[in-house]
N, C-alpha and C positions, 0 to 999 in steps of 0.2 A: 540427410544431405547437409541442414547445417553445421553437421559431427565433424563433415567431411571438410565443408571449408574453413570450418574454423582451425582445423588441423594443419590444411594449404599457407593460413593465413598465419599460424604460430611456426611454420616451420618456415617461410618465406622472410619473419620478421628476425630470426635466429643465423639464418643465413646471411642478413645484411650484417648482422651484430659481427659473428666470426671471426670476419678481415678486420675489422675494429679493433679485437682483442688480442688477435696476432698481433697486428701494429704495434700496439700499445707495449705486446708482454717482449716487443722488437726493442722497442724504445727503451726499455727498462732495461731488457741485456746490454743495449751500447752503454746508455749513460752508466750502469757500471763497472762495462769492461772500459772505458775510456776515462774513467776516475783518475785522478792525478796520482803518481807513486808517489811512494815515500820516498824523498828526500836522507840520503846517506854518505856518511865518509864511515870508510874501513881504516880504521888501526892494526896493523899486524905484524908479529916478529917472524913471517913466514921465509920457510928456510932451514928449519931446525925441524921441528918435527911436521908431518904432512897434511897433517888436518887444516888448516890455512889454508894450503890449496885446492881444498874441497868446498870450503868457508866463501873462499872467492868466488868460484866455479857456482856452486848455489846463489850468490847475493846477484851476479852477471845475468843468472838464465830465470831470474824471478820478477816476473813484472809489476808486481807491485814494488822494487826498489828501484829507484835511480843514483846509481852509486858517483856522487861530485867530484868525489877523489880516495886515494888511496894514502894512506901515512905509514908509516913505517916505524919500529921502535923494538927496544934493546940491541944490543951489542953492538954487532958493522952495519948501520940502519943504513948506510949508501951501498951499500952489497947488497942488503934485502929491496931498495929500490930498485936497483939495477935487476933483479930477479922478476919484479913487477911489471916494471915496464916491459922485460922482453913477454913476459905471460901476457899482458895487455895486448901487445902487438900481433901475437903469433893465434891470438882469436878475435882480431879483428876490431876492439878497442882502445884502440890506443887515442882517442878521443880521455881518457879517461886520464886527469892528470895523476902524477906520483909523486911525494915526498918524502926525505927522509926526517924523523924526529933525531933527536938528542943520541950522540956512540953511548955507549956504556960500555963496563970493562965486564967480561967475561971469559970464562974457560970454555962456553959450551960447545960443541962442535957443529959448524952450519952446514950438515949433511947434505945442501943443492946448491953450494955454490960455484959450484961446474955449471949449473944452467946459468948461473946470474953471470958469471963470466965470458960468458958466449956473448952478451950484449954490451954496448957500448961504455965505457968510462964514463958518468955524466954527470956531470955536478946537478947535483936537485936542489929544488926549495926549501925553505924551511917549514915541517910538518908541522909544529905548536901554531904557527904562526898562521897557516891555512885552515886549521881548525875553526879559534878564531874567529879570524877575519869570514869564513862561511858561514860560520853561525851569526855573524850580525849582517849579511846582506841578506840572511832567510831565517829572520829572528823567529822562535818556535817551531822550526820547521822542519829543523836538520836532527838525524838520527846519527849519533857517532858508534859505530859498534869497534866494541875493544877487544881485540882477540888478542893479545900477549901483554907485556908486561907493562906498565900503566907508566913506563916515564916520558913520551909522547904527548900523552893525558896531562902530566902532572904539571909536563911544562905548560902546558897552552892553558890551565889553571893559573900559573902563578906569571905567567905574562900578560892575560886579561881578565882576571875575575870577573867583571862584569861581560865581558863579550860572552866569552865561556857560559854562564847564564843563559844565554839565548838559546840555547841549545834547545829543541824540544825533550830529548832523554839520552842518556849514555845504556847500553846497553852492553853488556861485559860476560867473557868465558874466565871463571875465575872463583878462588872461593875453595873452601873444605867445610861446608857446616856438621853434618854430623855422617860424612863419609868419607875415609879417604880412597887411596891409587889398591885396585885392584880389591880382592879376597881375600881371609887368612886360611890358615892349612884348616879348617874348615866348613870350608864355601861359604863364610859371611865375611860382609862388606869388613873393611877394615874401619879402626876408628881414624875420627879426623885428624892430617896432619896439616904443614904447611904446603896449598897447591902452588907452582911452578911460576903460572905470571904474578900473584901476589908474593911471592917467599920474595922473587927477586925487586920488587918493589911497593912496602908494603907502605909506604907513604905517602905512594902514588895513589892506592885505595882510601886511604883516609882521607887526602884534601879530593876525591873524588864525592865519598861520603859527605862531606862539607861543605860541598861545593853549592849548593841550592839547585841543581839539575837533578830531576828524577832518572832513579837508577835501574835496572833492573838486573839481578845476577843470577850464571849461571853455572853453581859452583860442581864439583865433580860428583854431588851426589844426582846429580840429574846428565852428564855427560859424557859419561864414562860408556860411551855405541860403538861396539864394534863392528866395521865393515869385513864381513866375512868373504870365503872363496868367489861364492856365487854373486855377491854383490860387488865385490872388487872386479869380476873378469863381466859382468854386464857393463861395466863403464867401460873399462878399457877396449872391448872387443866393439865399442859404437863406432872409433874411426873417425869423427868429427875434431873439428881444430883443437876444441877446448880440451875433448877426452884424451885426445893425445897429448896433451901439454900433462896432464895427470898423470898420464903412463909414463911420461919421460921423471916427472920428477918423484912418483913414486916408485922407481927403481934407483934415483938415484937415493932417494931416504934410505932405500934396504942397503944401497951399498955403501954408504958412508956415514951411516948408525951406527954405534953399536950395541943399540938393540934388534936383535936378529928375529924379531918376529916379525910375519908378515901379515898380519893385521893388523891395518891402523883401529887406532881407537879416534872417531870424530867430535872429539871434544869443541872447538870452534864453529862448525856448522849450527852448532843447537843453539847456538845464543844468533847469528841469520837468522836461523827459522822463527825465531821468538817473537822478532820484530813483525812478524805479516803471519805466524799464522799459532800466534801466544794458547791456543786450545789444544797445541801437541807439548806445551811444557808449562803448565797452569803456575800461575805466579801467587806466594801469598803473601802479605807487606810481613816485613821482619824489624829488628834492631839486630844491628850488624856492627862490634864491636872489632879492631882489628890490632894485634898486638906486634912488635917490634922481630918479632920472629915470620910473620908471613900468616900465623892462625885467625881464621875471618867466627867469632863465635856467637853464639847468639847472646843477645842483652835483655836488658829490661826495660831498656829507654824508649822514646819515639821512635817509629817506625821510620828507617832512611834506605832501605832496599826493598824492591819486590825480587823474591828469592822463589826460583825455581827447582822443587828440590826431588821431583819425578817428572821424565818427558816420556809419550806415547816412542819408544821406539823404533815397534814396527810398522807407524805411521808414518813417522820422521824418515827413516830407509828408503820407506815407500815414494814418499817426496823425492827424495834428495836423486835417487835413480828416477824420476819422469822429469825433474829438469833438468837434470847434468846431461840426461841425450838424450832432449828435444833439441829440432833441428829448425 
């Protein structure tokens, strides 16, 4: 008999406990699904090739970022603003300011700028100058991710060296350490050459390296993902604002490229994902040496990048499809 209530008496006192620990394991889910995002400005030469748009599309639908604004940079950067804002608009952010950085002269072909045309003439702000000026109203706090070519970057460098400091880190798609663009004629990595946003401004990387903001890069031996059949036609077949903003401008890349393949490679998404989820593309500090041709190589000096040089990428895939369409 005492077996018996002492059993009533251990399971009655288990029972009050329960709701306690639910509560409690309640409380612990909110406080940190309600954690504060990270604080973000996007750099981008998006318009030319289409990883950009997927870069965006991922940084929008991830709740750990809060993107302050958008900047723009290389070539017609008030065209690629004007691409931004209509993309901003047509998924329902348009809360989200846009700038353009610094023209530069180029031959490259801006494969969307039919979409950017469709939106208004608008004269924008000055990108360096927003950079900035955001990093000193949220000193340590602001995360710049640099998806194209760094003279955006270089300017807001050599307009406030100290404001620029504030920055909490730059965070960059870019780089050739010991991989370059594609395979050779037999299935091994190529060696490194000069990658695409550093070739065209490798200066930009150097006063970035100099700069006293922690770096982190993501050069093309970790970003070289291809979005195949099945992963391209689950985005596009979701139907939602954003996934058809993709569908428009990744047909118009295919039609105004002239590289006729229709697999993007998403080189700019990896260096998003780095920022909130660094365990699908493990960083280890480097010395990163960059020479007058665009070559980023490794040195012997102090350590002034964390260099990402293998990302998880059928984690990364994984990702990038359950947020581009969630609804």
């Amino acid at each position: 008999m005492k077996k018996l209530w002492a059993l009533i008496v251990l399971f009655a006192f288990i029972s009050a406990l329960l709701p306690l620990r639910l509560l409690a394991q309640a409380s612990g889910s909110a406080v940190k699904a309600g954690s504060s995002p990270q604080l973000v400005i996007i750099d981008t030469d998006i318009g030319d090739d289409i990883d950009d748009a997927f870069a965006l599309a991922l940084a929008l639908k991830s709740p750990e970022l809060k993107v302050l604004g958008v900047t723009t940079t290389f070539g017609n950067t008030e065209m690629r603003a004007r691409l931004v804002e209509r993309y901003l608009k047509a998924v329902g952010r348009s809360d989200i300011p846009v700038f353009a950085g610094p023209a530069t002269k180029t031959n490259n072909l801006m494969s969307q700028a039919a979409y950017a045309k469709r939106d208004p003439n608008t004269k924008f702000g000055d990108g360096a100058a927003f950079i900035v000026r955001t990093a000193r109203e949220h000193p340590g706090q602001v995360t710049l991710i640099g998806i194209g070519p760094l003279s955006t970057v270089e300017a807001a460098i050599k307009r406030d060296p100290a404001g620029f400091r504030k920055l909490k880190r730059v965070a960059i798609m870019g780089g050739s350490v010991y991989r370059g663009y594609g395979m050779d004629a037999h299935g091994k990595p190529k060696p490194p050459e000069p990658e695409w946003n550093i070739l065209n401004d490798p200066a930009g990387l150097k006063a970035l390296l100099a700069s006293g903001v922690p770096v982190a890069m993501m050069p093309l031996d970790s970003t070289q993902v291809p979005l195949g059949t099945q992963g391209r036609e689950s985005i596009f077949a979701h139907g939602s604002p954003l996934t058809d903003q993709l569908t428009l401008l990744y047909h118009q890349w295919m039609a105004g490229s002239q590289n006729r393949n229709a697999t993007p490679t998403l080189f700019d998404p990896v260096a998003v994902t780095y920022t909130f989820r660094p365990d699908l593309c493990p960083a280890k500090a480097m010395h990163i040496d960059v020479d007058a041709k665009g070559m980023t190589v490794p040195g012997k000096g102090s350590p002034n990048a964390d260099v990402c040089l293998q990302s998880d990428e059928k984690n990364f895939l994984e990702l990038l499809d359950r947020r581009v369409t969630a609804d």
